[in-house]
C-alpha positions in Angstrom: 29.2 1.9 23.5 27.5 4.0 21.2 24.4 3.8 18.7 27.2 4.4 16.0 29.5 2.0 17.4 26.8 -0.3 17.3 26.0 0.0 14.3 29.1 0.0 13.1 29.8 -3.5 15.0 26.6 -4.8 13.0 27.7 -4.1 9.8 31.0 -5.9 10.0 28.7 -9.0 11.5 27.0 -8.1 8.0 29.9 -8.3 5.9 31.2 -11.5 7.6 28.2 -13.2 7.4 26.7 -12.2 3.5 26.7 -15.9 2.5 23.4 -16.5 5.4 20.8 -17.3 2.7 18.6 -14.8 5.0 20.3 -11.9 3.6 18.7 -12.9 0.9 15.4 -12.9 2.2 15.9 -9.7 3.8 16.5 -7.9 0.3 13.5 -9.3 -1.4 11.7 -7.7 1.6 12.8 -4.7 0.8 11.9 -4.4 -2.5 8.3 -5.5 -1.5 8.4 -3.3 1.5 9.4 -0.4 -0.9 6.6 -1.2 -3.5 3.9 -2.8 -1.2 4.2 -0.9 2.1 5.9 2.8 0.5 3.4 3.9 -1.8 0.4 3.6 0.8 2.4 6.1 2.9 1.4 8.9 0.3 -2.2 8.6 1.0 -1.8 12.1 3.6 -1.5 13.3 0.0 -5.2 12.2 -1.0 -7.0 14.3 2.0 -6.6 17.8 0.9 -8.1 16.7 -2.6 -11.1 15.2 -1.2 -12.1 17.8 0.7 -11.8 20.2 -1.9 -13.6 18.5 -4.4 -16.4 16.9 -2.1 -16.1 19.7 0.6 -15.8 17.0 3.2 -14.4 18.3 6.8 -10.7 17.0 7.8 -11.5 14.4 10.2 -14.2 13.1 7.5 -11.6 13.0 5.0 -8.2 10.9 7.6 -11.7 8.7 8.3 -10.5 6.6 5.7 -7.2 5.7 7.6 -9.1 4.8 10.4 -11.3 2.7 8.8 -8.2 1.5 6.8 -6.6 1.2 10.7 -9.3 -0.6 12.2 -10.0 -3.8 9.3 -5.3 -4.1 10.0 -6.0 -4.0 13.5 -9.2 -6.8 13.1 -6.6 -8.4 11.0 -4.0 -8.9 13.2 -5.7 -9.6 16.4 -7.7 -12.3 15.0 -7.5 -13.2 11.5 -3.5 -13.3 10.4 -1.7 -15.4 13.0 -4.4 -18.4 12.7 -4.7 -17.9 8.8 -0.4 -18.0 8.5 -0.9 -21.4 10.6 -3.4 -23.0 8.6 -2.7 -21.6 5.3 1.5 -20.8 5.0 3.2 -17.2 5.8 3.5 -17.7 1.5 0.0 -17.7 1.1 -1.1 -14.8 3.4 1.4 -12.6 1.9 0.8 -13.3 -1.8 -2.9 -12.3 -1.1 -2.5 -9.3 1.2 -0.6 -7.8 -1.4 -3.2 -8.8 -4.2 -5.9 -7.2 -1.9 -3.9 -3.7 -1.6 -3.4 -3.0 -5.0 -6.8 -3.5 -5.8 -7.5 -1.2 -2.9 -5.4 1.2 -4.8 -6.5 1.0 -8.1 -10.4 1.4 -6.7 -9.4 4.8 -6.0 -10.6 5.3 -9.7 -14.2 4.9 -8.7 -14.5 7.1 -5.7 -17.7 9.3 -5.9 -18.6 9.1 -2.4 -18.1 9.0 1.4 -19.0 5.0 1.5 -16.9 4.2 -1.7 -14.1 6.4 -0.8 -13.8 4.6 2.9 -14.4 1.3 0.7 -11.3 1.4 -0.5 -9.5 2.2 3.1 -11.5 -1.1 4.1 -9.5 -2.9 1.0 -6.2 -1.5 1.1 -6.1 -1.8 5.5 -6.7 -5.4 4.6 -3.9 -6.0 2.6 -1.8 -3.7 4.0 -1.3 -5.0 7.7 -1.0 -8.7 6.2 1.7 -7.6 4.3 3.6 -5.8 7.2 2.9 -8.7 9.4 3.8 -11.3 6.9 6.8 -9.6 6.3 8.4 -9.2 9.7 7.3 -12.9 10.4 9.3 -13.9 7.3 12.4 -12.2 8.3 12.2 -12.7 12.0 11.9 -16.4 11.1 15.5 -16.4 9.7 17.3 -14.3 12.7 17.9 -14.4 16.2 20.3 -12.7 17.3 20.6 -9.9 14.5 16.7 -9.6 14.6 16.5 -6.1 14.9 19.3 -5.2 12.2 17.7 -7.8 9.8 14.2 -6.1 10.3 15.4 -2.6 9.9 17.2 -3.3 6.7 14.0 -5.0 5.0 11.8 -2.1 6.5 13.8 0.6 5.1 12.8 -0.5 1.6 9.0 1.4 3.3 11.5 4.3 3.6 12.7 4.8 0.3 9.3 4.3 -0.4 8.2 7.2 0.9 11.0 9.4 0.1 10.3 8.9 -4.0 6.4 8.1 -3.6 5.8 11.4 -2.2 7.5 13.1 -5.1 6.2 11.0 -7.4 2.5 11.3 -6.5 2.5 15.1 -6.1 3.8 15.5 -9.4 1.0 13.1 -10.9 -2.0 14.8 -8.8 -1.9 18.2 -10.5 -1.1 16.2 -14.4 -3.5 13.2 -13.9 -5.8 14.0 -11.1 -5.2 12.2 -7.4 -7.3 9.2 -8.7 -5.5 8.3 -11.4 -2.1 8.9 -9.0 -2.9 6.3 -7.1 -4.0 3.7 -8.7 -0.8 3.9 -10.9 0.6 2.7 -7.3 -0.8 -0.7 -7.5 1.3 -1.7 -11.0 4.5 -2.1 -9.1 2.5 -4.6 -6.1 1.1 -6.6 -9.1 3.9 -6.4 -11.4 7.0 -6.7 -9.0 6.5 -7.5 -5.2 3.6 -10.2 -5.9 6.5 -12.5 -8.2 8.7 -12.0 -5.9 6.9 -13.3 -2.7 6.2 -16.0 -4.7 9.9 -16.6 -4.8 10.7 -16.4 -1.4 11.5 -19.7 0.9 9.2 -19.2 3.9 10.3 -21.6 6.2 13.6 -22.4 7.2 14.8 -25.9 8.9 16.4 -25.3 12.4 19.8 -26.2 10.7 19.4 -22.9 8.1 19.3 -20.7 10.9 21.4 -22.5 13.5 24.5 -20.6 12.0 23.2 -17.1 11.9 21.8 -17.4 16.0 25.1 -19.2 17.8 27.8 -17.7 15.5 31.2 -18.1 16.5 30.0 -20.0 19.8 31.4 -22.9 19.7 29.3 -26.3 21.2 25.9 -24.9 21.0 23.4 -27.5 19.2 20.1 -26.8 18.2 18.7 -29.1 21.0 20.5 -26.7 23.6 19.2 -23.2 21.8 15.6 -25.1 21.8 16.1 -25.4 25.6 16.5 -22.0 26.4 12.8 -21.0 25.1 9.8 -20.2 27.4 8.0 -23.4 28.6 4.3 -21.7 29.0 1.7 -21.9 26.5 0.3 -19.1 24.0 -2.9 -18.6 26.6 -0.7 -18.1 29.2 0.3 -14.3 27.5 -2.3 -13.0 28.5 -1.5 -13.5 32.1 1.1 -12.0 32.3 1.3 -8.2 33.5 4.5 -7.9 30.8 2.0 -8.8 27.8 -0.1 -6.0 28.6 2.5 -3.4 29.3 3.8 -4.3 25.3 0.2 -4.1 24.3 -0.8 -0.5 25.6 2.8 0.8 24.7 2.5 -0.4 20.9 -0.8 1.2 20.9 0.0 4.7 22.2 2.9 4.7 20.3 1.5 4.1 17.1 -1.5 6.5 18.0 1.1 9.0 18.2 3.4 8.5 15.4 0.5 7.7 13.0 -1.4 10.9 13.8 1.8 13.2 13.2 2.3 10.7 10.0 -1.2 11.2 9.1 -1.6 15.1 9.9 2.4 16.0 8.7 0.9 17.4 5.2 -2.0 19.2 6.1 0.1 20.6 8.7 3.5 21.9 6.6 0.5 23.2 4.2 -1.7 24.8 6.7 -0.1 25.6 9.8 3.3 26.2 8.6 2.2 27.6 5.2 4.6 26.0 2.6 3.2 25.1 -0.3 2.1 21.5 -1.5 6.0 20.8 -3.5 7.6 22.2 -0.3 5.4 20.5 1.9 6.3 17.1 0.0 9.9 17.7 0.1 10.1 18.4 3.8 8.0 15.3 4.4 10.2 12.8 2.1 12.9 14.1 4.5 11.2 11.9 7.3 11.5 8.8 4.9 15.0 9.7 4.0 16.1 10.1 7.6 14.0 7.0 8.4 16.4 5.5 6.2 19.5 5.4 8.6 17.0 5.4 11.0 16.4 1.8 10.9 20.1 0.7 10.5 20.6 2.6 13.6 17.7 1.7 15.6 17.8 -1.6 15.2 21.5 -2.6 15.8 20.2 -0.5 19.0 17.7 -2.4 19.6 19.5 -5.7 19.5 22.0 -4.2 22.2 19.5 -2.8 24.4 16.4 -4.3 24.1 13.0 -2.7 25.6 15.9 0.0 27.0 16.0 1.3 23.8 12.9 0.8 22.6 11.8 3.3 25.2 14.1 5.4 24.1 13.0 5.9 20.7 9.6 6.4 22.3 10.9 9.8 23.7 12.5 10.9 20.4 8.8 11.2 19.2 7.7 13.5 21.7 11.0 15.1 20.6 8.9 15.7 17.5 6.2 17.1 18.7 7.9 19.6 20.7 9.9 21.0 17.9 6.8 20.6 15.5 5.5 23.4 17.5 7.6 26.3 16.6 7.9 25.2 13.0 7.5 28.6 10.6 8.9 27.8 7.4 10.8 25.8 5.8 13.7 25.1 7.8 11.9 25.0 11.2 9.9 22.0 9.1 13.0 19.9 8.3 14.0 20.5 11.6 10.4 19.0 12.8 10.3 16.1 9.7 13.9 15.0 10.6 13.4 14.0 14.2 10.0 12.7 13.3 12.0 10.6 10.7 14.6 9.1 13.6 12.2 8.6 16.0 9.5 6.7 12.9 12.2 5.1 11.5 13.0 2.5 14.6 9.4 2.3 15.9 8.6 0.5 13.1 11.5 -2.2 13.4 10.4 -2.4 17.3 8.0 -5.3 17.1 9.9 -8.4 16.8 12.8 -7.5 18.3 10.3 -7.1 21.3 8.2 -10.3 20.3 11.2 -12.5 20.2 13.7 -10.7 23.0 10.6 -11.1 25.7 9.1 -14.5 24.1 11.6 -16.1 22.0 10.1 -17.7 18.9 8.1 -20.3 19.8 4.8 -18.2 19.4 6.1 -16.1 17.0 3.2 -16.3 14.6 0.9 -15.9 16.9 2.3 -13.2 18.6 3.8 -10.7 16.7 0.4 -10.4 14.9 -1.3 -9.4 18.2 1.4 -6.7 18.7 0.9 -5.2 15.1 -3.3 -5.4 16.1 -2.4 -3.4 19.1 0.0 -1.0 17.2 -2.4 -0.7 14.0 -5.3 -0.3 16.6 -3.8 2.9 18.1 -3.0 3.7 14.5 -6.6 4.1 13.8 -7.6 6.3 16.7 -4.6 8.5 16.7 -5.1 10.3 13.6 -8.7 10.7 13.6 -8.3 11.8 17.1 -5.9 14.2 16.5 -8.7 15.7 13.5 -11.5 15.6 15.9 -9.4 17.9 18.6 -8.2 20.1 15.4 -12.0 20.4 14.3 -13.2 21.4 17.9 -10.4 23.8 18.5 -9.0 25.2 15.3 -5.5 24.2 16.2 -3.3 21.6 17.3 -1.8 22.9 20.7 -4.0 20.5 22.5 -3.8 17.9 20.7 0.0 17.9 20.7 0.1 18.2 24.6 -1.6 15.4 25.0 0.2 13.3 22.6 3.4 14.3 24.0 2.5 12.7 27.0 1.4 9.5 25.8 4.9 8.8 24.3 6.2 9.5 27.9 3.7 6.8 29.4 4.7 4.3 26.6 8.5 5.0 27.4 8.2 4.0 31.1 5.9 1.0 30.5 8.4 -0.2 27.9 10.9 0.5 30.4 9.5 -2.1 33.1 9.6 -5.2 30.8 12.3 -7.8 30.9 14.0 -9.2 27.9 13.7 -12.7 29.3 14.4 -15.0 25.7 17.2 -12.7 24.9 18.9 -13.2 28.8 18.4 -16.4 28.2 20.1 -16.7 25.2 22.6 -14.9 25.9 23.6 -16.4 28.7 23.9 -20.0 26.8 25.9 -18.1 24.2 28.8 -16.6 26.7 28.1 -19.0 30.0 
């Protein structure tokens, strides 16, 4: 069967199924995703300002998503998953989102190197509870259409960054870049905050009983309780397939984040379009991204880890045809494929979290995976700088980026879907 076949299956599970109250859910994500997650995905936007004004150097001035990177990835491993347990998924996300858009609107008192990594420190908190908090909420009401669910709430970060990009490089040259961005934060206070508040966090067992058997008759929630892992939360980290997720959600995102992160200064630079053109071609990512998502996700559901590997390839796609870009349509040849292959690695983490582990440890676990993938967030851009500083261009880099998306496809590759098996099996045995 094919990815369009797929999806094409999914959405008529969609339409026969719109009554689930976790639709619901799913569309309030998307709005926060859009306003919460989307507008931080223009900060590439900010670099090139700061180092003209200050004359800081380029891996001085992506410092700031590393920093931004490395408090998400803290976050994650260590902070989140206990703070959702003891305080309610509600809670963490209400004050992620409170702590990004002050992040955001601090962007008004930048004067210096500390201040201006100050606010990466505020918005990286915020931001990676938010994602996390998020998934967890929607994951929470789907099992078997995980991956579709996920990629229709993270799609709202898509649309995001198709009319944030515009938006903000039409402020900059009006209103300065510091005023453009902290005019992002009004929709997190004003919009996404209210609605999180509105959101029902935790479903019974009997909300979401309908949405994981479906038309299977005799299944009871005491028989989809026995098909989940019997091994404690410890135990993980035992286990050779924990660690083959880990490193492959960290090279990953150290790959995608760093063409993410670099994509501007590259299209401006490198490929010498100007900063409109340069904006356009990179909304295209977002706007691929888009269908992206729908597509990777129903994917995903199907094929589990296989196609999560796959995807892994389509970026170094990318960076292979990011290399003969000159001009503008090489670029949205580049920005398009970096779009497909963005757009479903960043619905990949619960599908994986629940298709290996089922969702007993889900709040536990699929923060650790986000700490792994923000952690290679924060080393792959400012690694990617550092090589471009050293060398004057990014061949290098690129090689050896296009590499690590091969190693994370064949680690991928070797895990088992064990919950989802499982599952199945009880579904069509």
């Amino acid at each position: 069967m094919t990815s369009l076949s797929v999806f094409q299956e999914k959405l008529g599970i969609l339409r026969a199924n719109w009554r689930y109250p976790g639709w619901g859910i799913v569309a309030k994500a998307f709005v926060i995703f859009f306003l919460a997650f989307g507008a931080p995905l223009t900060m590439p936007f900010v670099y090139p300002e700061v180092m003209k004004e200050f004359g800081w150097t380029l891996t001085q001035a992506t410092l700031i998503y590393t920093y931004k990177s490395i408090t998400g990835a803290i976050m994650a491993l260590f902070i989140i998953g206990p703070l959702v347990e003891r305080l309610g998924l509600k809670a963490v996300l209400v004050t992620a989102m409170v702590a990004e858009a002050i992040g955001l609107a601090s962007f008004l008192f930048v004067q210096s190197l500390w201040s201006y990594y100050l606010v990466g420190f505020m918005i990286g908190t915020g931001q990676a509870a938010v994602i996390i908090s998020l998934k967890l909420l929607v994951s929470r009401w789907f099992m078997r259409n995980v991956g579709l669910a996920g990629g229709i709430a993270i799609v709202g970060a898509s649309f995001g960054g198709v009319v944030f990009p515009l938006v903000t490089s039409q402020l900059i040259p009006v209103y300065g870049w510091r005023v453009a961005f902290a005019c992002l934060s009004l929709g997190i206070f004003l919009v996404s905050i209210p609605l999180a508040l509105s959101a029902r966090a935790n479903p019974t067992e009997e909300d979401v009983l309908p949405e994981a058997v479906q038309a299977s008759a005799g299944v009871s929630g005491e028989r989809l309780r026995a098909v989940e892992l019997d091994f404690g939360f410890r135990d993980l980290f035992r286990q050779r397939s924990f660690w083959f997720i880990a490193l492959a959600t960290c090279l990953s995102a150290a790959v995608d984040q760093a063409l993410f992160q670099h994509s501007i200064f590259y299209l401006t630079n490198e490929v010498g379009l100007t900063r409109t053109l340069a904006a356009s071609a990179w909304s295209v990512t977002f706007l691929v991204g888009m269908a992206a998502k729908f597509v990777a996700g129903a994917t995903f559901d199907r094929f589990s880890l296989k196609g999560v590997a796959f995807w892994n390839l389509l970026l170094g796609t990318a960076i292979i045809l990011a290399l003969p870009a000159q001009g503008l349509l090489t670029a949205l040849v580049f920005t398009s494929v970096l779009g497909l292959a963005h757009g479903g690695l960043v619905v990949d983490s619960p599908v994986v979290a629940k298709h290996v582990y089922g969702p007993r440890h889900m709040n536990r676990l699929l923060p650790l995976l986000s700490g792994f993938n923000t952690l290679g967030s924060a080393i792959g851009p400012v690694l990617l700088a550092s090589t471009y500083d050293r060398t004057g261009t990014y061949l290098a880099g690129f090689m050896l980026y296009l590499g690590l998306t091969v190693v994370a496809a064949l680690l991928l590759w070797r895990v088992q879907p064990v919950y989802r098996d499982r599952l199945r099996a009880l579904l069509h045995g």
